[in-house]
C-alpha positions in Angstrom: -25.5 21.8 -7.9 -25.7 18.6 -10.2 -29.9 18.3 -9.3 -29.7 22.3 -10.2 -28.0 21.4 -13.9 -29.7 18.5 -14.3 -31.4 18.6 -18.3 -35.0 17.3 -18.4 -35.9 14.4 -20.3 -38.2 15.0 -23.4 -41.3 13.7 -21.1 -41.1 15.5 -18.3 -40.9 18.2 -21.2 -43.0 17.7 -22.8 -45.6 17.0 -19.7 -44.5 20.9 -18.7 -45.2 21.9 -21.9 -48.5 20.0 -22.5 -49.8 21.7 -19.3 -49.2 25.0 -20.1 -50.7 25.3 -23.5 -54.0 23.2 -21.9 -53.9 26.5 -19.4 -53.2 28.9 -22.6 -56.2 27.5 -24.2 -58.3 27.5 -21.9 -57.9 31.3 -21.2 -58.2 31.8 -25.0 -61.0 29.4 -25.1 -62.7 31.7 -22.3 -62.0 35.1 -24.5 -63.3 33.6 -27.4 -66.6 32.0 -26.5 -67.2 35.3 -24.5 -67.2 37.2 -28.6 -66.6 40.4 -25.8 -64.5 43.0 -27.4 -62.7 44.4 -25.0 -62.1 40.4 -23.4 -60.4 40.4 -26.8 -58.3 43.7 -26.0 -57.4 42.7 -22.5 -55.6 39.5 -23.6 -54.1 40.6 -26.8 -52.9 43.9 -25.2 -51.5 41.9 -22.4 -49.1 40.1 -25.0 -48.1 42.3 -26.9 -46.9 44.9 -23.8 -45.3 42.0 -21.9 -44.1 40.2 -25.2 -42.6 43.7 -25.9 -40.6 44.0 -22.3 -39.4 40.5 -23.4 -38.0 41.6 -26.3 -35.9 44.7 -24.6 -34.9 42.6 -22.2 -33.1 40.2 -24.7 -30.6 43.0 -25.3 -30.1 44.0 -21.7 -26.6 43.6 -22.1 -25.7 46.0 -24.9 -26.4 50.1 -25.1 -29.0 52.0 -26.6 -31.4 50.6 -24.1 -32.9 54.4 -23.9 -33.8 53.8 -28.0 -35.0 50.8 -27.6 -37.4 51.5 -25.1 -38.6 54.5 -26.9 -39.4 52.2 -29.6 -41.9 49.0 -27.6 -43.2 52.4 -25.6 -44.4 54.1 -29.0 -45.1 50.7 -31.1 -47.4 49.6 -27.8 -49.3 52.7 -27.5 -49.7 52.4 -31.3 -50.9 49.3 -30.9 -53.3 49.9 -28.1 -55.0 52.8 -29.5 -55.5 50.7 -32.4 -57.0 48.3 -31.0 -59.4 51.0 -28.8 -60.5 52.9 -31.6 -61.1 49.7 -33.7 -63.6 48.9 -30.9 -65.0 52.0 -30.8 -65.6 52.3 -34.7 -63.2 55.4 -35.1 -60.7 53.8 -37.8 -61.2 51.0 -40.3 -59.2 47.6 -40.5 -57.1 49.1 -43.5 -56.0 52.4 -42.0 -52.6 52.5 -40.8 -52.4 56.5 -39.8 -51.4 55.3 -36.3 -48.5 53.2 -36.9 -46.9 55.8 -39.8 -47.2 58.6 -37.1 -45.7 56.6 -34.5 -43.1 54.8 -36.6 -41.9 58.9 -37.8 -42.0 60.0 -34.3 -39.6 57.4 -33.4 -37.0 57.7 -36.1 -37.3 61.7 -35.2 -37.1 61.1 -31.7 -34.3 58.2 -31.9 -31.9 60.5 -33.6 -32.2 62.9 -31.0 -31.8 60.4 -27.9 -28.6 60.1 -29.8 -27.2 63.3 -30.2 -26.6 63.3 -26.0 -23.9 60.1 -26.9 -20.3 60.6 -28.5 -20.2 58.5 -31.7 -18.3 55.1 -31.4 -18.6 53.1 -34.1 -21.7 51.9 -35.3 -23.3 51.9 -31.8 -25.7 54.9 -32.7 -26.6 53.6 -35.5 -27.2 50.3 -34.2 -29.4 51.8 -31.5 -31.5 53.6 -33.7 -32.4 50.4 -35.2 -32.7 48.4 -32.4 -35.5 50.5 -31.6 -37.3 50.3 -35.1 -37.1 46.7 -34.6 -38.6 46.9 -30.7 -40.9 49.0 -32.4 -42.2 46.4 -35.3 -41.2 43.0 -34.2 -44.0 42.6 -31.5 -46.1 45.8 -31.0 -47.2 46.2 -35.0 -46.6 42.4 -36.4 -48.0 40.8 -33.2 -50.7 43.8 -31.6 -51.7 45.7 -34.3 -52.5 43.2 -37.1 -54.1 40.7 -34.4 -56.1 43.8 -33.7 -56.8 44.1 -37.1 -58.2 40.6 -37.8 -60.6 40.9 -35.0 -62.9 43.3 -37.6 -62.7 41.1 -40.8 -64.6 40.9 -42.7 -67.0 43.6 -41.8 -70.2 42.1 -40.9 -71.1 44.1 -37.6 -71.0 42.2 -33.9 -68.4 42.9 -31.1 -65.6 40.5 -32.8 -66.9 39.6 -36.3 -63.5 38.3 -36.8 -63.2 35.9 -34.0 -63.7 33.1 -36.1 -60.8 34.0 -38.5 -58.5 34.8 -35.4 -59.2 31.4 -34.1 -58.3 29.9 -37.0 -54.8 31.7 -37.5 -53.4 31.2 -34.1 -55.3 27.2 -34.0 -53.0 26.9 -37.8 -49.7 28.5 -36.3 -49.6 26.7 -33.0 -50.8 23.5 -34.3 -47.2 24.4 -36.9 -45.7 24.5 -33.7 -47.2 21.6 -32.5 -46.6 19.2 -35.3 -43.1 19.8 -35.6 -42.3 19.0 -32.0 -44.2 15.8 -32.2 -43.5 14.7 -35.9 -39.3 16.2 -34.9 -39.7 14.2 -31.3 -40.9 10.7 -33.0 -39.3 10.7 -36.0 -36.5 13.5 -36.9 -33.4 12.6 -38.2 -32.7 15.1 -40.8 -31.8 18.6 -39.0 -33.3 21.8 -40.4 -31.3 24.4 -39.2 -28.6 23.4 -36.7 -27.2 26.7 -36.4 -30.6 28.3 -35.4 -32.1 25.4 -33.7 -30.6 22.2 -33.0 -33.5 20.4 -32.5 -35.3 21.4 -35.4 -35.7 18.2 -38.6 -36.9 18.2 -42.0 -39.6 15.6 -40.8 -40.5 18.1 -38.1 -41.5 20.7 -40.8 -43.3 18.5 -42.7 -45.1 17.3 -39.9 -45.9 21.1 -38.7 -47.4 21.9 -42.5 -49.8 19.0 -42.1 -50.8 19.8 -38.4 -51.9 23.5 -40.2 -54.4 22.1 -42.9 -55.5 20.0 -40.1 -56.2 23.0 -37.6 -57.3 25.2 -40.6 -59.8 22.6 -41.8 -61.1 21.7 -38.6 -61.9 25.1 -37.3 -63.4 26.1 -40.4 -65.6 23.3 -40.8 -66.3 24.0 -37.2 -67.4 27.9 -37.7 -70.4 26.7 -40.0 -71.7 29.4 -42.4 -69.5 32.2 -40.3 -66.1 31.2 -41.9 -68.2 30.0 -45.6 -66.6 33.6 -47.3 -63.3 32.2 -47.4 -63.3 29.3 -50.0 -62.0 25.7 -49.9 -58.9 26.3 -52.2 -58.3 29.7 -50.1 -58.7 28.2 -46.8 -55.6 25.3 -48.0 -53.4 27.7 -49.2 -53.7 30.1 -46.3 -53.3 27.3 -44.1 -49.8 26.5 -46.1 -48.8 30.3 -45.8 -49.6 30.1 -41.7 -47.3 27.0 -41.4 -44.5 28.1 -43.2 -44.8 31.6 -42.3 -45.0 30.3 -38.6 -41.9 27.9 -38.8 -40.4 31.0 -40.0 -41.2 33.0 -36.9 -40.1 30.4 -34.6 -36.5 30.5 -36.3 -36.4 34.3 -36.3 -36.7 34.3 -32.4 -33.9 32.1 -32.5 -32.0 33.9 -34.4 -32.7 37.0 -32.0 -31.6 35.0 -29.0 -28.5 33.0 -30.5 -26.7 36.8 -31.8 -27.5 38.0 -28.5 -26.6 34.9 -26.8 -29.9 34.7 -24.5 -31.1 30.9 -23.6 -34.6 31.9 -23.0 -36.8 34.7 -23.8 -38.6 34.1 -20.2 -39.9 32.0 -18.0 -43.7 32.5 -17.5 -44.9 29.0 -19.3 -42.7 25.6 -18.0 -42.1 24.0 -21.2 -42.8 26.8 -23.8 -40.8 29.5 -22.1 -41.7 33.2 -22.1 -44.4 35.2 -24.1 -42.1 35.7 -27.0 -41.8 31.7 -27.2 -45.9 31.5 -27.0 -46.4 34.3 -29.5 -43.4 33.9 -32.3 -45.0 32.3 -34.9 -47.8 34.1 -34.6 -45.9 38.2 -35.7 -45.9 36.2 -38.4 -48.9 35.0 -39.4 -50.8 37.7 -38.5 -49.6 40.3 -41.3 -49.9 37.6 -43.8 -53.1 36.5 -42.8 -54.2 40.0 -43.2 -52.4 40.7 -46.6 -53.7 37.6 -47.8 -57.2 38.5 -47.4 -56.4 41.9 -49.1 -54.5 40.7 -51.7 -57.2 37.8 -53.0 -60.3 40.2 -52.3 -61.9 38.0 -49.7 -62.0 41.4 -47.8 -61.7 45.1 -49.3 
């Protein structure tokens, strides 16, 4: 019992989780250097559906599981026939007709899931939004938006925005990355206790400097395919991504400490479940793609 308990040290965690983000980018290494579209698809889709069964199954214990799996069924297909007719050239980046349907088809449908339960407090009500949030939280801010970025700008080819994808989730892991090296060597000062124990001040420092460093390096790496985003725009994005991407790690812990759940899974020793992997990145996805809107880099 006492081997079963028995907490690992920060190497051998480290070691665990060292290994399985060398596997992780190797397979996204593999996806990427085949610029295949429907490569692309395959390993996007794949988190977003299992990153949405994660999600559900944080709230296993509490009703309204009927809502909430109405809502990571309709934001996945949304997502997925996204993604298929992006490929296919049958909607642009910047229409969101999918979603909108989807998202009013839920709300419609949730209500009426809940007319078959007596009212007790705010459990209705609370399932209804359950579901709007299994519906956004990884489906739309993780698939869709991810799907999104893998047409921008523009310029024709399979994945014309490879380059840019690369360079969001290299900036938000690298976040991830910095703070739990910069935190490990040197954190004193905690962050957020209440979220995350282990989270420092010097840790979030550290993670906003590992950003400009990914977001430098695979830029100046793309050559002329990443030149239409400027210097000044390719630091301040880099700056959004890091915070943005501390931010996402927190909000998964806020998710698991209200619903008192240790881990979101188990798939990756040392980084936990898909949720764990793909956080930060529901985050920096939307603002990645607002950002571009917003400064006219893309229109």
């Amino acid at each position: 019992m006492a081997s079963e308990v028995k907490k690992q040290s920060k190497a051998e965690v480290f070691r665990a989780r060292l290994t399985s983000t060398l596997i992780l980018w190797a397979i996204v290494t593999s996806v990427f250097v085949s610029q295949n579209a429907w490569a692309f698809f395959g390993l996007i889709g794949f988190l977003t559906v299992a990153g949405a069964v994660e999600f559900r199954g944080l709230f296993a214990k509490f009703p309204g599981g009927e809502c909430r799996m109405t809502g990571l069924i309709l934001g996945s297909i949304a997502a997925l026939l996204t993604g298929v007719l992006l490929i296919q050239g049958g909607i642009a980046p910047d229409d969101f007709r999918i979603e909108i349907l989807a998202l009013v088809i839920l709300v419609l449908f949730g209500f009426y899931q809940r007319f078959m339960f007596n009212i007790e407090g705010r459990q209705s009500v609370d399932a209804i939004g359950d579901a709007l949030l299994a519906y956004v939280y990884v489906p739309i801010l993780f698939g869709s938006f991810v799907f999104r970025l893998m047409f921008l700008p523009e310029t024709g080819g399979q994945v014309p925005g490879a380059w840019l994808i690369l360079l969001m989730i290299t900036a938000a892991k690298f976040t991830d990355m910095g703070a739990y090296i910069t935190g490990s060597l040197i954190g004193k000062n905690k962050m957020a206790p209440h979220l995350s124990p282990a989270k420092t001040w010097e840790g979030f420092f550290g993670a906003l400097g590992f950003a400009q460093l990914a977001a430098w390096s695979v830029w100046a790496l793309s050559g002329e395919i990443l030149a239409w985003i400027p210097p000044l725009h390719v630091a301040i994005l880099a700056v959004l991504i890091g915070l943005v991407a501390v931010a996402g790690d927190l909000a998964e812990s806020v998710l698991k400490r209200s619903l008192e759940v240790k881990d979101s899974g188990k798939l990756m020793p040392g980084i936990g479940g898909i949720l764990d992997l793909i956080d930060s990145l529901c985050f920096a996805a939307p603002v990645t793609y607002f950002y571009l809107y917003a400064t006219g880099l893309v229109s």
